[in-house]
C-alpha positions in Angstrom: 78.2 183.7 -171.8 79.5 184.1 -175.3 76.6 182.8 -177.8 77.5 182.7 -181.6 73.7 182.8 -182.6 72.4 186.0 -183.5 69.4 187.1 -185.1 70.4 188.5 -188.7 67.9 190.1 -191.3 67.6 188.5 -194.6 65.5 189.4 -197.6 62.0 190.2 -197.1 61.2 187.7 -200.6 63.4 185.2 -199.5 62.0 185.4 -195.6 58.3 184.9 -196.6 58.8 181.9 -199.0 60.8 180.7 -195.6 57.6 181.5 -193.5 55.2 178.9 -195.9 57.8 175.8 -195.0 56.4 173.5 -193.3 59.2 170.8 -192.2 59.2 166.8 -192.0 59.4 165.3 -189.0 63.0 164.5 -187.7 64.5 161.8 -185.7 67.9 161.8 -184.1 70.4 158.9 -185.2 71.3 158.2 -181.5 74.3 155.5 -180.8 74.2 153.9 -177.5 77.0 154.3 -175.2 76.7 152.2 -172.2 79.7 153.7 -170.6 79.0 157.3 -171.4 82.4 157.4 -173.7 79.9 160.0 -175.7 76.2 161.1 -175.9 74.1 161.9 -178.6 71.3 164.4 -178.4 68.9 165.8 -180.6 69.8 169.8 -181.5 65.8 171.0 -181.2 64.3 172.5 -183.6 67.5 172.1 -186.2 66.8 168.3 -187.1 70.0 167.5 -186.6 72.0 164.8 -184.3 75.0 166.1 -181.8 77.4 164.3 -180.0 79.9 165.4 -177.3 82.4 163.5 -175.4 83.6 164.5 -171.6 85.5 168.0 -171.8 84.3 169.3 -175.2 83.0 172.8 -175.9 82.2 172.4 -179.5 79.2 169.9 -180.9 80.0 167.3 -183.3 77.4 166.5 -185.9 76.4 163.1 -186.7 73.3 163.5 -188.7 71.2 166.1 -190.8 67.8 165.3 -191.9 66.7 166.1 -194.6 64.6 169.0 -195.6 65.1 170.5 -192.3 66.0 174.2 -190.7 69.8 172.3 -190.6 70.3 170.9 -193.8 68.4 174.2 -195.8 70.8 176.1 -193.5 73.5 174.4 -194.9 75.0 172.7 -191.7 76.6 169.4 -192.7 77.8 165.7 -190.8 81.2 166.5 -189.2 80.7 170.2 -188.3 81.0 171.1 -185.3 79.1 173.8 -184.1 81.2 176.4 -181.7 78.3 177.1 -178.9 80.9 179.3 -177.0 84.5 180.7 -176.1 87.3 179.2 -174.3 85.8 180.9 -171.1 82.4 178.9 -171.7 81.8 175.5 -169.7 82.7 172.5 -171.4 80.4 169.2 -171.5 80.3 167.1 -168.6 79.7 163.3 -168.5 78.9 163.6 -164.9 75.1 163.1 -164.6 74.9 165.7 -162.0 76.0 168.7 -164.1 72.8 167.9 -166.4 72.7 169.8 -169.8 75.0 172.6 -168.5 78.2 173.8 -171.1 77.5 173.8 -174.8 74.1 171.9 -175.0 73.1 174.7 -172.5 74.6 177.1 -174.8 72.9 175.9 -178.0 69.5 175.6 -176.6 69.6 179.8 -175.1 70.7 180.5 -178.8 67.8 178.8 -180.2 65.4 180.0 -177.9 66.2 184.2 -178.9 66.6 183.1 -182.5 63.0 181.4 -182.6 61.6 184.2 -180.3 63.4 186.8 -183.0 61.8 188.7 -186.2 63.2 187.2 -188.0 63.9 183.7 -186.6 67.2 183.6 -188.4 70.5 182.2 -186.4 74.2 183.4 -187.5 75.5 179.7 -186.7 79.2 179.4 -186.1 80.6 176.1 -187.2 84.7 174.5 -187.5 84.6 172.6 -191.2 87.8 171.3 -191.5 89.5 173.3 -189.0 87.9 176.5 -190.4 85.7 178.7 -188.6 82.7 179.5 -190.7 79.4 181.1 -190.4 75.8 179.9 -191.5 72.5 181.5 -191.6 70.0 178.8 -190.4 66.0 180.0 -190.9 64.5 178.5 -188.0 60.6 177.9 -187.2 59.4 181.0 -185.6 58.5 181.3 -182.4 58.3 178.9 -178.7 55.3 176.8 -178.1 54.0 177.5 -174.4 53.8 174.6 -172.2 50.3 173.8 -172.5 50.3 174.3 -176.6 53.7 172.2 -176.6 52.1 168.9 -174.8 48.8 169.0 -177.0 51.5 168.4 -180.1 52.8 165.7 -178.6 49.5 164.2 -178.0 48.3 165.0 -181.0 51.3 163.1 -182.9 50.7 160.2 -179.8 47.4 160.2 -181.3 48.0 159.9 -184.9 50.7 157.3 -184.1 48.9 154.5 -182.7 48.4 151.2 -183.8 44.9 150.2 -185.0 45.3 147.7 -182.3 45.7 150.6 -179.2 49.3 149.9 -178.9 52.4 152.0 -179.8 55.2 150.7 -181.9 58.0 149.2 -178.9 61.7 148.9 -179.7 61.5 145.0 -179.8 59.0 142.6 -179.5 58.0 140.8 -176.4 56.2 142.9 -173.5 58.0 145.9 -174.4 54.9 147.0 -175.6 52.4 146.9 -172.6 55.0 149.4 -170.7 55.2 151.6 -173.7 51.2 151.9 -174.6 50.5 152.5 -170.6 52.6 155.2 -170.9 51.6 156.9 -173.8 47.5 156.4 -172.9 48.8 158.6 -169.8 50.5 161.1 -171.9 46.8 161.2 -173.7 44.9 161.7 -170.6 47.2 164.3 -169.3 46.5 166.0 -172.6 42.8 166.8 -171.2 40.9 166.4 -174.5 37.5 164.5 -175.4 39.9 163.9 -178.7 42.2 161.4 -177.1 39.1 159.9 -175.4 38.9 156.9 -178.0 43.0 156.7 -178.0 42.9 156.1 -174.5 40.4 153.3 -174.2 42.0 151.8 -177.1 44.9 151.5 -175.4 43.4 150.3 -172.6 41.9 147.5 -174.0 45.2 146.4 -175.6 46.7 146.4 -172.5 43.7 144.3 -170.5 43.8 141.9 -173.7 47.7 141.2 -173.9 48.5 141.5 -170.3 46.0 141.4 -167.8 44.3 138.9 -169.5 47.0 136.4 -168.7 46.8 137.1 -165.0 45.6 133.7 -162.8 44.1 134.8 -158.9 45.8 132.7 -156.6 48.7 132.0 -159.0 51.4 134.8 -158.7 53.9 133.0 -161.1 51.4 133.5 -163.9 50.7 136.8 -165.4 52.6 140.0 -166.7 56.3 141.5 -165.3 55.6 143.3 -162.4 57.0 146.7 -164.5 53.9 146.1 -166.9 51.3 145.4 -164.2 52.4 148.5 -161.7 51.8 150.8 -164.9 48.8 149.2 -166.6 47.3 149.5 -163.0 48.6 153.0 -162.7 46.7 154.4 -165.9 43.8 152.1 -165.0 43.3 153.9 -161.6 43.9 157.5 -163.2 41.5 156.7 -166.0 39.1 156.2 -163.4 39.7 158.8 -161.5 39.8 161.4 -165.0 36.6 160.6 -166.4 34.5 158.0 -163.7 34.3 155.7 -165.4 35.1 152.4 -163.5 34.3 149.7 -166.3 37.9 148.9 -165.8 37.5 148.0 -162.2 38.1 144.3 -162.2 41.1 144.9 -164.1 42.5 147.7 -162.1 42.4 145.0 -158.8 43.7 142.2 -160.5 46.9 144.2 -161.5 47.1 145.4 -158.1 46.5 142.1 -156.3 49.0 140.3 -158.7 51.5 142.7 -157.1 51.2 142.5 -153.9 51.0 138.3 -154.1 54.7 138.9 -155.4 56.2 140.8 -152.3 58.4 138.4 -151.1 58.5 137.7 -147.2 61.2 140.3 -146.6 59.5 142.5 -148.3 61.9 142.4 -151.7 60.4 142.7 -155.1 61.8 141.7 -158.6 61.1 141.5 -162.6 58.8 139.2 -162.2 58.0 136.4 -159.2 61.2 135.4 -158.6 63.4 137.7 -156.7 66.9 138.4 -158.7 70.1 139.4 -157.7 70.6 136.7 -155.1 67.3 137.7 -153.4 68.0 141.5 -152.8 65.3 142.6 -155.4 64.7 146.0 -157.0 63.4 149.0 -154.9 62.1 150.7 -158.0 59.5 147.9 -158.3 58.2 148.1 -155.2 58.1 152.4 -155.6 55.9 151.9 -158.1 53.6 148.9 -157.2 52.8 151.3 -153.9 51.9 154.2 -156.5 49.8 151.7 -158.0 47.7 150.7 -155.0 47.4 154.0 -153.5 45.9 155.6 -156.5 43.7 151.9 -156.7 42.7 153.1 -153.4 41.8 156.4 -154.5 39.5 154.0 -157.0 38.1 152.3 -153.8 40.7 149.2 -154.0 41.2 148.1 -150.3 45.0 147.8 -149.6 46.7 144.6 -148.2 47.8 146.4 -145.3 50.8 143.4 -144.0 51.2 144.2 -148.0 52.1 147.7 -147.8 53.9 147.4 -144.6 56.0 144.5 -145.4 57.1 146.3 -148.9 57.5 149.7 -147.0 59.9 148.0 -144.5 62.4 147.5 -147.9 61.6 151.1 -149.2 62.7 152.3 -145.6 65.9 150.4 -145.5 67.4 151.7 -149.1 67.6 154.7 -148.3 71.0 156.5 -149.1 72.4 158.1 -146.2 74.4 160.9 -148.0 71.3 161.6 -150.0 68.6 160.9 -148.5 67.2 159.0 -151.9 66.8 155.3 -152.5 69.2 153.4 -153.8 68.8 150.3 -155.4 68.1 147.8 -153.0 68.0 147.6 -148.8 71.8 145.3 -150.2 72.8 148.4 -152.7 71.4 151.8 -150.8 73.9 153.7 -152.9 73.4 154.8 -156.9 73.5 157.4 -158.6 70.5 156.6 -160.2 67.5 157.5 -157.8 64.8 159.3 -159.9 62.7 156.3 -160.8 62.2 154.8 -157.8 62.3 158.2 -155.5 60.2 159.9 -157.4 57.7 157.5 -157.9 57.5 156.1 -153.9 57.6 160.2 -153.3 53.9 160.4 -155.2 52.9 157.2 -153.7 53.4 158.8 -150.1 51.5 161.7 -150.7 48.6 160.2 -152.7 48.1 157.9 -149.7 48.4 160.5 -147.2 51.5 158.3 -145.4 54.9 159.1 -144.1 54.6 162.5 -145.3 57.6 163.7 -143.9 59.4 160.9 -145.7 57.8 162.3 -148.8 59.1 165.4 -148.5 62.9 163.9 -147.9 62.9 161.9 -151.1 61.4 164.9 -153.0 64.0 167.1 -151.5 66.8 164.7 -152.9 65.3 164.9 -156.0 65.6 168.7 -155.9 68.9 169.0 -155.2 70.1 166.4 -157.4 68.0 167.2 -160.3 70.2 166.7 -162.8 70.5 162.8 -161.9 66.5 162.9 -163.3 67.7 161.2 -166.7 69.4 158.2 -165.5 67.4 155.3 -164.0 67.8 151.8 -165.0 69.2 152.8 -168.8 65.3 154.4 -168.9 65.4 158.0 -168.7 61.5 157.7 -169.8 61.5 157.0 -165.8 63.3 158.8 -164.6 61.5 162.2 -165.4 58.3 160.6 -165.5 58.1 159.5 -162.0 61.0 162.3 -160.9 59.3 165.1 -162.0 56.3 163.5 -159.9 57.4 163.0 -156.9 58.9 166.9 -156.7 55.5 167.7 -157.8 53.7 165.7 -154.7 56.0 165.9 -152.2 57.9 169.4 -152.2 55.5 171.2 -154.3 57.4 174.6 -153.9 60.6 173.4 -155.8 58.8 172.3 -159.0 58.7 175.4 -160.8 61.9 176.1 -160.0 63.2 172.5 -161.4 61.1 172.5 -164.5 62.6 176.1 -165.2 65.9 175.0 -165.2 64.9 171.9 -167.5 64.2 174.5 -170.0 66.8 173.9 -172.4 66.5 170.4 -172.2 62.6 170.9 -173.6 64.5 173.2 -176.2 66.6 170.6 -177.7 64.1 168.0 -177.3 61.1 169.5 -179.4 61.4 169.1 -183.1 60.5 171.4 -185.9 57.0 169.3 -186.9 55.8 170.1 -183.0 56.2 166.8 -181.1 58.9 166.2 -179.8 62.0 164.1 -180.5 63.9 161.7 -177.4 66.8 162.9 -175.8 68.5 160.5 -173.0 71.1 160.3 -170.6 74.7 160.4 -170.5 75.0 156.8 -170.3 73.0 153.4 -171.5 69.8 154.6 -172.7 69.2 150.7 -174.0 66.0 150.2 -171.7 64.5 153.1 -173.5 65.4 151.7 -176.9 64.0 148.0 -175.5 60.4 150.1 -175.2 60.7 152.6 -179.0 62.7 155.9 -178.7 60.3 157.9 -180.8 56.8 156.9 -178.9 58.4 157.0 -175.0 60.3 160.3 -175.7 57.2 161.8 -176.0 55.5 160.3 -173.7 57.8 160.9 -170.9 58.5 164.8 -172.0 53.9 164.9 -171.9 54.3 163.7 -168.3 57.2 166.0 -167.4 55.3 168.6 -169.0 51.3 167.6 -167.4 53.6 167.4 -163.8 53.1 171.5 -163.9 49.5 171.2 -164.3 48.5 169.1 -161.3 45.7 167.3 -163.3 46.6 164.2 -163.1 46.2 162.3 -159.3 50.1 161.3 -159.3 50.9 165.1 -160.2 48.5 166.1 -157.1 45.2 166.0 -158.6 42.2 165.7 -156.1 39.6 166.3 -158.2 37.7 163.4 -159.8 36.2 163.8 -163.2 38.1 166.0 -164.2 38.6 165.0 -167.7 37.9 166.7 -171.0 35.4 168.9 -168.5 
């Protein structure tokens, strides 16, 4: 593979004034595209904005921020940078092929260069249908795993509202599913630090959404997508620290959904079932990972419930790939990380259909690259993906998460968070819940999936946290 990024020397002067930089944060300029005519990525540690349309080996630039590696460097809007030779794979829009061809490319380059002494690149770029060369400085060295998810906690942290919740991408609700994700991403950090960020959250969510729950009244309350993960982070709070204060919530989120399992078994936004009564699957995945960690919390599960749900679980499954699909009326899609991943984990935390388990987590495996495409959310996708390979075919994890490595190399920035990078397609769910706190949020959970902490990632212990 023919990488144009080598490590050069430069002044020793000039090198250490380098080494005292400390650079803004950076966020990419990402335009939607809903039909995958393009998709805009963040370049890592640059802090700059890419873009690449189907068949393309070199990467377009569509923003520089300012101050950063990219814009010091000299790199400018409407490069493009050259991340290999004719013989080198070009970009695919096909959400199989994942981050293979030049994004691949770039992120090996950047990798040696920040791993170099000195951490300088030899960048090739076309300007105007010339070829030319720039030395970009970039920030030295690769955060481990461990040291990379405590940054993004730590910006998590200093990023919340005085209120508990996180800034959303609009108004509405979109902020309950945002803050229970990021109180997760907090808890998987495993410090007494986030302690207070977490039960701030956590009363945000009982006060805005729980709160308007009614027993005995299913058409009242939250969307089902808020109550499955406010009950979700209510149960692994619980189970992290032992505290059960939370309780009363925790049962009321869990009883809310199963009063909303239809007859046949078909779940939807909200009460009412949509798409003529066929339902989303991905609903259902996760209200089951909500009761069987509630269970875990000593929550007694509606058995006719469970079995009523499971029946429509059972009959989405694709046939060519073993993975659900959208509905038991839709079994085929393409996008089946979500809602596999996250019945996957349910299976295995409630010590059910474990062979079942194991099949969905083995779709997830060998389709892998599919892990950013679920409902126009990749947030999802890898959250509940990367969990379900984690509970139910353990031994293909590492192997997965190694291969995801260049995605974590363009995602993290040069401040040390993070910075969101979506699918090939509509990403518009994730901007509905805020780009900048659910990309790092859903790169903590990929990340805490390794660490088998948390009970959806196969934790057993209780009391685990901050210990």
């Amino acid at each position: 593979m023919k990488v144009p990024l080598v490590v050069v020397s430069v002044v020793p002067f000039l090198f250490s004034l380098l080494l005292a930089m400390e650079y803004p944060l950076y966020h990419p300029k990402l335009e939607n595209s809903k039909n995958g005519a393009h998709h805009d990525f963040p370049l890592g540690v640059l802090s700059a904005t890419g873009r690449l349309t189907d068949g393309e080996r070199e990467i377009l630039i569509m923003d520089v921020g300012g101050n950063g590696p990219a814009e010091i460097g000299g790199l400018r809007v409407g490069d493009r940078i050259v991340a290999g030779g004719r013989d080198s794979a070009p970009y695919s829009s096909r959400t199989e092929t994942g981050v293979s061809g030049p994004q691949r490319e770039l992120a090996v380059a950047l990798a040696l260069a920040c791993k170099a002494k000195p951490p300088v690149l030899v960048l090739e770029v076309r300007r105007r249908a010339k070829l030319t060369k720039l030395q970009i400085r970039l920030p030295a060295g690769i955060p481990g795993k461990e040291k990379l998810l405590a940054g993004i906690a730590d910006h998590l942290l200093a990023t919340q509202q005085e209120s508990g919740r996180w800034q959303p991408g609009v108004g509405g609700d979109a902020d309950v599913y945002t803050s229970a994700f990021g109180a997760l991403a907090l808890l998987a950090a495993d410090k007494s630090r986030y302690l207070p960020g977490i039960r701030s959250a956590i009363s945000f969510l009982n006060q805005k959404s729980t709160s308007s729950i009614e027993p005995g009244n299913p058409r009242r309350g939250p969307k089902n997508w808020q109550a499955a993960t406010t009950a979700i982070l209510l149960a692994e709070y619980q189970l992290a620290t032992g505290d059960s204060k939370f309780r009363t919530e925790l049962e009321a989120n869990c009883d809310l959904l199963a009063a909303r399992v239809s007859s046949k078994g078909t779940m939807g936004h909200h009460f009412e079932i949509p798409y003529n009564g066929g339902g989303l699957v991905v609903i259902n995945a996760q209200a089951h990972l909500a009761w069987a960690l509630a269970q875990k919390c000593g929550y007694r599960i509606d058995e006719k419930v469970w079995d009523r749900s499971f029946g429509e679980v059972l009959a989405s499954i694709d046939r060519n790939t073993g993975a659900l699909g959208y509905s038991a009326r839709a079994t085929w899609s393409p996008d089946i990380s979500a809602r596999t991943g996250a019945m996957a984990a349910a299976l295995v935390v409630a010590g059910r259909e474990l062979q079942l388990a194991r099949q969905l987590a083995g779709a997830l495996v060998a389709h892998h690259g599919r892990m950013r495409h679920a409902h126009a959310m990749s947030s999802i996708g890898l959250i509940y993906g990367f969990a379900g390979i984690r509970m139910g075919y353990p031994e293909g994890h590492p192997e997965v998460l190694r291969k995801w490595r260049p995605y974590l190399e363009l995602s993290r920035n040069a401040a040390g968070s993070v910075a969101y990078f979506g699918g090939k397609r509509n990403i518009g769910g994730d901007e509905y819940l805020g780009l900048k706190p659910i990309g790092n949020s859903m790169v903590a959970l990929m990340l805490a999936s390794e660490q088998g902490k948390l009970h959806m990632h196969g934790g057993r212990k209780k009391g685990w946290f901050a210990k």
